[in-house]
C-alpha positions in Angstrom: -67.7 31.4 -1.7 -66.1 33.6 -4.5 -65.9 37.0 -2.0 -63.1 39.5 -2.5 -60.3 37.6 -0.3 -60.6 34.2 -2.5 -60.5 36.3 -6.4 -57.7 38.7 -4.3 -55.9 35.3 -3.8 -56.8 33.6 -6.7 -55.6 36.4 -8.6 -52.3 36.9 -6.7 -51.4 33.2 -7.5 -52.3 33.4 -11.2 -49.9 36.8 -11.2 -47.6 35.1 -9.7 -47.4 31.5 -11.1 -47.5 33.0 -14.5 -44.1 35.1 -14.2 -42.8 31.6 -12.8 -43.7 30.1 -15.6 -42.6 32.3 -18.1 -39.0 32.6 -16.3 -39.1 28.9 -16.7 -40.2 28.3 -19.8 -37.7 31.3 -21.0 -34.9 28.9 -19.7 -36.3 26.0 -21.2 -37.1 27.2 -25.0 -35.4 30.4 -25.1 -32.1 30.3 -23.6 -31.7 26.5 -23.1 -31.0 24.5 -19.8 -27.5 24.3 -21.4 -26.8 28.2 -21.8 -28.9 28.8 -18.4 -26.0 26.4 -16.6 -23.0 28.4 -18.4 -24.8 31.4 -17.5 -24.6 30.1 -13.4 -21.3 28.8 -14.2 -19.8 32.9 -15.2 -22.1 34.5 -11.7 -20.7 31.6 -9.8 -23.4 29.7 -8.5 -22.2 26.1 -7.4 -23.0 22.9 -9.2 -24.4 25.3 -11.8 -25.7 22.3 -14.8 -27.6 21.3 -11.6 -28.8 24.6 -10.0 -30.1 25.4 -13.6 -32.2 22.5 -13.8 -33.6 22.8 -10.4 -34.5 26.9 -11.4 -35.7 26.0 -14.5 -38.4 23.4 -13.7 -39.2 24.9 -10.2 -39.8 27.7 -12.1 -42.1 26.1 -14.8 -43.8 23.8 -12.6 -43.8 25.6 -9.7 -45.6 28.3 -12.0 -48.6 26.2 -12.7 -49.1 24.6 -9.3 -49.0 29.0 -7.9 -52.3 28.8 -10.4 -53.7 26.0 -9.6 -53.3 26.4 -5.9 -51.8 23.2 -5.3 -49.1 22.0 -2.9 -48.8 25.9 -2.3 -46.5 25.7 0.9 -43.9 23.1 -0.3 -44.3 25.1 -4.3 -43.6 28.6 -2.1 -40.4 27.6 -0.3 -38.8 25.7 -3.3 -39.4 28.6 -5.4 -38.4 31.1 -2.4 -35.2 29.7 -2.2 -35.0 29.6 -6.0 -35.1 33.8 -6.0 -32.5 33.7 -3.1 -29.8 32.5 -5.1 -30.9 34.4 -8.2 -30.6 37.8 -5.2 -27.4 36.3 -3.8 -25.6 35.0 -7.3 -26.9 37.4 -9.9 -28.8 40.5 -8.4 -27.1 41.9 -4.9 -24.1 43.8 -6.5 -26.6 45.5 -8.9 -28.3 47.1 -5.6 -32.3 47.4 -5.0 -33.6 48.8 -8.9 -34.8 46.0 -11.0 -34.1 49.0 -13.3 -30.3 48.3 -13.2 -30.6 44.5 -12.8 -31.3 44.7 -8.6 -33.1 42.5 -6.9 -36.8 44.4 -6.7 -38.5 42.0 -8.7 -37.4 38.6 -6.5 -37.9 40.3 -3.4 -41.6 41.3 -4.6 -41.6 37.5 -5.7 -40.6 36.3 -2.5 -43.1 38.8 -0.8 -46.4 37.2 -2.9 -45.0 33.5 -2.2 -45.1 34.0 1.9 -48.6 35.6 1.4 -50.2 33.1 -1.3 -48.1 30.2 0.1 -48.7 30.8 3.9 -52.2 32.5 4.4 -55.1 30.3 4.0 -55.3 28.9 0.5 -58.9 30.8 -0.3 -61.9 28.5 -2.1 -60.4 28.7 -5.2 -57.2 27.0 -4.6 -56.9 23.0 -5.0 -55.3 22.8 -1.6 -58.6 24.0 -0.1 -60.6 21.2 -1.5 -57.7 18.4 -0.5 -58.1 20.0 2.8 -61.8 19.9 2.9 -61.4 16.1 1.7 -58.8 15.2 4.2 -60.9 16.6 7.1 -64.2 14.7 5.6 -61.9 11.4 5.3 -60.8 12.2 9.1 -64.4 12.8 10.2 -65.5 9.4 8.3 -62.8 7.4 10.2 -63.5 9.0 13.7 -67.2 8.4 13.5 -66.4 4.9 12.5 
């Protein structure tokens, strides 16, 4: 049940959720929604109020659904194309080096989202027991 693949998982969502969450929660209570949408505004991101919004509570919720396992599909693409605007608007000119403000860390973050959101979800991710009760509510209704 708790074998190498499902803690390797479990601890790859955790990882991952928990930047997420502190990259949202540092445009919540650090920076402020506000300054995060003037920030958009100056790199040029369109409808940048909104786009800060959706990045900051994708982020923060989007972080604790990564660690709970939840919804991990929908929460990986939202959240994928969250760090392709933050490559695209903020880190391309800056090259590969996180070091000099690149886009390293969101491609790494985009790498762990297609392998926690689209491999199988392990035992220790909610999705696995929705699934198990889906398939048990499906099994009910066809021998019924």
């Amino acid at each position: 049940m708790f074998g190498l693949r499902n803690v390797s998982f479990l601890l790859a969502r955790v990882i991952l959720g928990f930047i997420f969450v502190m990259h949202g929660w540092q445009k919540l209570s650090t920076n402020g929604i506000g300054n995060t949408g003037k920030f958009f505004d100056s790199v040029g991101i369109p409808l940048p109020d909104l786009a800060a919004q959706y990045a900051t509570w994708v982020e923060l919720i989007g972080g604790i659904l990564l660690i709970v396992g939840l919804f991990l599909p929908i929460v990986s693409v939202l959240l994928i194309l969250d760090m392709l605007g933050a490559i695209a608007y903020v880190h391309w000119d800056a090259g590969l080096w996180s070091g000099d403000g690149g886009y390293e860390l969101p491609l790494a973050l985009i790498a762990g989202l297609l392998a926690v959101g689209f491999a199988q979800a392990g035992s220790t991710a909610a999705d696995h027991y929705l699934s198990r009760r889906r398939a048990a509510k499906s099994e009910n209704v066809a021998v019924g």
